[in-house]
C-alpha positions in Angstrom: 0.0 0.0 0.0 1.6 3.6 -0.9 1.4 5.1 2.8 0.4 9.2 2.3 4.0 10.1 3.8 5.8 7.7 1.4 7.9 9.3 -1.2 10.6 7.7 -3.0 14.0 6.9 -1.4 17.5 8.2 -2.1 20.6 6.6 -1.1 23.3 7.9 -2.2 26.8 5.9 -2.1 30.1 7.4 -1.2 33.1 5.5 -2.7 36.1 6.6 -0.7 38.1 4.9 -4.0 36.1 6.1 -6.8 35.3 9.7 -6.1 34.0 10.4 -10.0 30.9 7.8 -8.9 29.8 10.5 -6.2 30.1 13.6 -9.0 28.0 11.3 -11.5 25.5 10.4 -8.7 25.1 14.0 -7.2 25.1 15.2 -11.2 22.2 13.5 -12.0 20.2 14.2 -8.8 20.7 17.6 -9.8 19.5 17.1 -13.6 16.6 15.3 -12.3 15.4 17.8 -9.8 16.2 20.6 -12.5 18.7 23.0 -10.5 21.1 24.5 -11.4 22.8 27.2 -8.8 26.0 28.1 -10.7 23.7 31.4 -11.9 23.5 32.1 -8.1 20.0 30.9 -7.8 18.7 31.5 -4.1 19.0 27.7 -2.6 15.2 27.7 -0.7 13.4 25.2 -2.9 14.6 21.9 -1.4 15.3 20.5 2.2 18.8 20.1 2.2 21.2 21.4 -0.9 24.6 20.8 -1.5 26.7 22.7 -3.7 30.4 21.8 -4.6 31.1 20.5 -0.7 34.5 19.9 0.1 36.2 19.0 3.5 39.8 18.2 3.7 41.6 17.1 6.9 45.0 18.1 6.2 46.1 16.0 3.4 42.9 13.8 3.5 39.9 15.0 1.5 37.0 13.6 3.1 34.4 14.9 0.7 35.6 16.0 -2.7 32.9 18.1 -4.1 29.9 16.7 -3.8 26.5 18.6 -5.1 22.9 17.3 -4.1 19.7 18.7 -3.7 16.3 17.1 -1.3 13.2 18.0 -2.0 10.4 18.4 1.1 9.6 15.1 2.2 11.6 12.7 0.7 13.3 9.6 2.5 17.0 9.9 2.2 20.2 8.1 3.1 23.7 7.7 2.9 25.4 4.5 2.4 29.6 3.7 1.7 32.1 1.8 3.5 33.8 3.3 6.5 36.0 6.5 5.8 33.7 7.5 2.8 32.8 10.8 4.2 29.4 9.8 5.4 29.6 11.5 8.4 31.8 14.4 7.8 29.0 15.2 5.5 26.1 14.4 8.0 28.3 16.9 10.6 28.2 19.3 8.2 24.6 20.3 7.4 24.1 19.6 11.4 26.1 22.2 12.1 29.5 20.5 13.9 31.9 21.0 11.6 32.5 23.7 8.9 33.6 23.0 5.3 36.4 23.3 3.7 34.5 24.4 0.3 31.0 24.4 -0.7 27.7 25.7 0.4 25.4 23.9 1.9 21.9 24.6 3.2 19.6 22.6 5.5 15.3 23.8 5.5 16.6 26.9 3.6 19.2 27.6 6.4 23.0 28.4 6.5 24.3 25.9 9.2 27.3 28.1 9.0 25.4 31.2 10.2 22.3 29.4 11.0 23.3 26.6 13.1 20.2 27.3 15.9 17.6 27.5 12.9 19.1 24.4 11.7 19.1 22.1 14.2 15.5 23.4 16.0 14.1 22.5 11.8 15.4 19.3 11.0 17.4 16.0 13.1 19.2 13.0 12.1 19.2 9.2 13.5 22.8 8.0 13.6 23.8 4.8 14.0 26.2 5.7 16.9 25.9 8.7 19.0 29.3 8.9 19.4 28.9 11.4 22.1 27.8 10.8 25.4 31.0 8.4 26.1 33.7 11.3 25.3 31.8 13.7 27.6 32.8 14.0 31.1 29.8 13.9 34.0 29.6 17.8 33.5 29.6 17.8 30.5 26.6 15.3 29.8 24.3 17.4 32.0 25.3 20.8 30.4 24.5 19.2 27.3 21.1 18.0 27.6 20.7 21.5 29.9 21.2 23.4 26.6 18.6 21.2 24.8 16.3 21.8 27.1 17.4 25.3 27.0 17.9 26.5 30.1 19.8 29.2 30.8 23.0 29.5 31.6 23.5 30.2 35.3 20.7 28.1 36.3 22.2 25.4 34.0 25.7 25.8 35.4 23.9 25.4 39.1 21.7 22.9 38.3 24.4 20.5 37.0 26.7 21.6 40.1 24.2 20.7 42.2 23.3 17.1 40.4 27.1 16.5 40.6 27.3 17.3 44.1 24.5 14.8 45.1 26.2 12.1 44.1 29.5 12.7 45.1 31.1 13.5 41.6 
């Protein structure tokens, strides 16, 4: 049965050895949804966009100018093996990490300059946190303080006082 919040389903493979398959990929996304943003075209029409992304490490190019577009409501994922830039990407348009190149907008938002807008429009279910563990105690608590947006003094308190409680 075709469910009223089924759309179709991208997955979109990184190839840490074969960077050309990602260009030809993200190239035909982009003839299929009909962009083109090398005019300057305002990027608002889609939920996430991707424009020449590049992030290097030092030597190491993580992502080597990939270009994408989302529309509203579509299903999408990433697949590649380990070290194919999956998640540097993924940190990207949530706002953790700049790139090296690129733009990139998320809900019509600059997670560059936008990063609050960002991440109170849109989310993303990760196989691995990869968080909580390299937090220390305080840490942890003035994390999920800031979700819950409290503010800061009674945050920094509040977390004092939790830590206190049990002896930490």
């Amino acid at each position: 049965k075709d469910l009223p919040w089924k759309k179709t389903a991208n997955l979109i493979e990184i190839n840490p050895t074969g960077k050309e398959s990602i260009r030809r990929i993200s190239q035909s996304i982009k003839k299929h949804h009909g962009a083109d943003y090398s005019s300057g075209e305002k990027m608002n029409q889609n939920a996430i966009e991707i424009n020449h992304l590049t992030r290097t490490f030092g030597h190491l190019t993580a992502i080597d100018d990939i270009s994408l577009e989302i529309p509203h409501g579509e299903i999408f994922g990433f697949l590649g093996s380990n070290g194919a830039g999956k998640t540097t990407t993924i940190r990207i348009l949530l706002c953790l990490l700049s790139p090296t190149s690129g733009i990139v907008h998320v809900m019509g938002f600059d997670p560059l300059t936008q990063g609050e807008e960002v991440r109170a429009n849109s989310g993303a279910l990760l196989e691995h946190n990869g968080l909580y563990e390299r937090l220390t105690a305080y840490e942890n608590l003035d994390f999920f303080g800031r979700i819950w947006k409290l503010p800061a003094k009674i945050r920094a308190n509040r977390v004092k006082q939790l830590l206190e409680s049990i002896h930490l």
